[in-house]
C-alpha positions as CSV (number, residue, x, y, z in Angstrom):
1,X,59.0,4.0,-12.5
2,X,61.3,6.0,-14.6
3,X,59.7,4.3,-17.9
4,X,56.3,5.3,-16.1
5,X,57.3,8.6,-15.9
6,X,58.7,8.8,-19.1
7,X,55.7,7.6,-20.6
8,X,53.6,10.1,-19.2
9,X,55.7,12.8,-20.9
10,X,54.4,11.4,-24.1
11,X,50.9,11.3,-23.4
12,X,48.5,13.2,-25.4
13,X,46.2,15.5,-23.8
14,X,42.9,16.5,-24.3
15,X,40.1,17.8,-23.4
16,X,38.7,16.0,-20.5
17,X,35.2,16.1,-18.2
18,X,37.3,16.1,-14.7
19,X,33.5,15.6,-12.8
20,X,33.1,12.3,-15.2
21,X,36.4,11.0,-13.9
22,X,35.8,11.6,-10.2
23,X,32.4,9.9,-10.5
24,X,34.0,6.8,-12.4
25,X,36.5,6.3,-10.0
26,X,34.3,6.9,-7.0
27,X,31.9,3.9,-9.0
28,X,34.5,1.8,-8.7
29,X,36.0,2.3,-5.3
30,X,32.3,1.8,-3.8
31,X,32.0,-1.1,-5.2
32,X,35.2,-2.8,-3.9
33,X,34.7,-1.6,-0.5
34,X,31.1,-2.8,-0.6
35,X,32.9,-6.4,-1.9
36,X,35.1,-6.4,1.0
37,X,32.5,-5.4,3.5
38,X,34.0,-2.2,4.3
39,X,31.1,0.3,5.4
40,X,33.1,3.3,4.2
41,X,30.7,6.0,2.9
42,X,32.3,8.2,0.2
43,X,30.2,11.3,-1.1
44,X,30.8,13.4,-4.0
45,X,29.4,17.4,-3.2
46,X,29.2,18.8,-6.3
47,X,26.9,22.3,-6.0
48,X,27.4,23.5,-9.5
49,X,25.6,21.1,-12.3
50,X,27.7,22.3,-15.3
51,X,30.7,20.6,-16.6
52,X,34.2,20.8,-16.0
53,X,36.7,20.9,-18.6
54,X,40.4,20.5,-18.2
55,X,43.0,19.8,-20.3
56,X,44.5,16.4,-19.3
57,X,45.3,12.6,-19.5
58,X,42.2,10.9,-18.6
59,X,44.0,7.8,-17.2
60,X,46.4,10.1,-15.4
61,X,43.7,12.2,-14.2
62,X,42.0,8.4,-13.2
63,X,45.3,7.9,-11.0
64,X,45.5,10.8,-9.3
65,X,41.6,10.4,-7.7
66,X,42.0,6.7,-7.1
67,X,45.0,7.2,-5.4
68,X,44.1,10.1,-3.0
69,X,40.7,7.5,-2.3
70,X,43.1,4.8,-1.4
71,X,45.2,7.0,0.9
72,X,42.0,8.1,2.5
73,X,40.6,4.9,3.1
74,X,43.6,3.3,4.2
75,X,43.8,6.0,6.7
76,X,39.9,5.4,7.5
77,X,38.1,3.7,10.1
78,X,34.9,1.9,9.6
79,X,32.0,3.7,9.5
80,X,33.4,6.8,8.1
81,X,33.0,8.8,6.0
82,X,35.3,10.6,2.8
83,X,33.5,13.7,1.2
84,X,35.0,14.6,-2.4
85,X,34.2,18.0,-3.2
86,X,34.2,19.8,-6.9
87,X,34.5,23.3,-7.3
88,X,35.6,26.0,-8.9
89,X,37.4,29.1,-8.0
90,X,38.7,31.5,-10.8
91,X,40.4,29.8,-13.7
92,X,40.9,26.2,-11.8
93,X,38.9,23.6,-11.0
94,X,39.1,22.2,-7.3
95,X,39.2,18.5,-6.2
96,X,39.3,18.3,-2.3
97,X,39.5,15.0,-0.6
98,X,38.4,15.2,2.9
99,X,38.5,12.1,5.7
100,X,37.8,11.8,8.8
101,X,41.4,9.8,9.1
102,X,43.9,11.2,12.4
103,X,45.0,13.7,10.0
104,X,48.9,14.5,9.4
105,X,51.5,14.4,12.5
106,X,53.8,16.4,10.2
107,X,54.5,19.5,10.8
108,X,55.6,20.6,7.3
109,X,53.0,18.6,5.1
110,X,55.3,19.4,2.0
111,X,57.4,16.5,2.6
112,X,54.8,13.8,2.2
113,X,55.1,14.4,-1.6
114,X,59.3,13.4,-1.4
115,X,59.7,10.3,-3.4
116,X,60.2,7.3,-0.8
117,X,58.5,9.1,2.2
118,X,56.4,7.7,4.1
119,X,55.2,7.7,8.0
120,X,52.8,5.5,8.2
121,X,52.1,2.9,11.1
122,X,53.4,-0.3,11.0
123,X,50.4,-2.1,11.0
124,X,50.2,-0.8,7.2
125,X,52.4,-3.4,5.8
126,X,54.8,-2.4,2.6
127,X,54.9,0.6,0.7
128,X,56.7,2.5,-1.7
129,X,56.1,6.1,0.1
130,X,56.0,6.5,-4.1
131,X,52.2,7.5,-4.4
132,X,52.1,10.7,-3.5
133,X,55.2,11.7,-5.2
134,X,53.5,10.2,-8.7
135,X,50.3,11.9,-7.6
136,X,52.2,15.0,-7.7
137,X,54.3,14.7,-10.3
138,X,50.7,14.3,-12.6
139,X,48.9,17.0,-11.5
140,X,52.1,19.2,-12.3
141,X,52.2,17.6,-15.5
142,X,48.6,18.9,-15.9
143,X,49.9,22.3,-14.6
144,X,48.0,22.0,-11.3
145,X,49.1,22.5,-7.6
146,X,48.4,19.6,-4.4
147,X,48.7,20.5,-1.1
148,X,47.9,18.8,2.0
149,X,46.4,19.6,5.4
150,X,44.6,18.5,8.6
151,X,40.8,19.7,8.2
152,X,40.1,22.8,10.4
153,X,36.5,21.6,10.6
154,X,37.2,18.0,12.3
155,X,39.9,15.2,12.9
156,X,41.3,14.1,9.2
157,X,43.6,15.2,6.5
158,X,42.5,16.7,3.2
159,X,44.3,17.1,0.1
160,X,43.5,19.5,-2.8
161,X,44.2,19.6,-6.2
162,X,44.0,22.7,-8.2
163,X,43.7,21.9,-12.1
164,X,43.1,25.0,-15.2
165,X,40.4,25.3,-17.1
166,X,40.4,23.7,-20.2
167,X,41.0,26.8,-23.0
């Protein structure tokens, strides 16, 4: 992990499409759920056309997305639904991830980004509690915030990601 981490310190950054990533990953992940018989519908709502730019790691950027998706999925019964919405506000870009999950039982969602934390059920097997912590620790790299929250419109959780504007 430390190696990983160190690593990513190293990493050049560049110019990067952030919608092309989403979409990529979102390709993928439809695919293996579709493989596995999963009827989990995941929608990208993107109102604006135009591209956005940041200044990133595209692999990184990869990493963050696919792992918020796996979170939400895991979290996910069958036939639902995640929505993945792109949008912009000032001088960042927004990525929200929104499922329809039981949402957080936490009262201070900060603490779900502490490396080794974790409170999931049981019935989830292993993990690291190290996924959201990595999560984090990329989009600061990319000088971006990531909260969480439970969704004020239904039951779930939603996390969002602030990234700058490439300049």
């Amino acid at each position: 992990m430390l190696k990983d981490e160190a690593s990513l310190s190293k990493e050049k950054m560049k110019k990067i499409n952030l919608k092309t990533v989403v979409r990529n990953v979102v390709e993928e992940f439809k695919q293996d759920l579709s493989s596995q018989n999963k009827n989990i519908d995941i929608n990208i709502i993107d109102k604006n056309k135009e591209s956005y730019y940041v200044t990133g790691i595209e692999n990184r950027l990869e990493q963050v997305v696919a792992n918020l998706l796996d979170n939400s999925i895991s979290f996910s019964g069958n036939n639902s639904k995640i929505d993945i919405e792109i949008s912009e506000i000032s001088n960042n870009f927004v990525l929200l991830v929104k499922d329809e999950g039981p949402g957080f039982s936490e009262r201070s969602t900060d603490k779900i980004f502490k490396r080794f934390y974790s409170n999931r059920p049981t019935k989830f097997g292993e993990h690291s509690g190290l996924g959201l912590n990595i999560v984090k620790n990329i989009v600061e790299l990319h000088k971006g915030t990531i909260s969480a929250s439970n969704r004020a419109d239904s039951n779930g959780a939603q996390m969002q990601v602030l990234l700058p504007k490439h300049r």
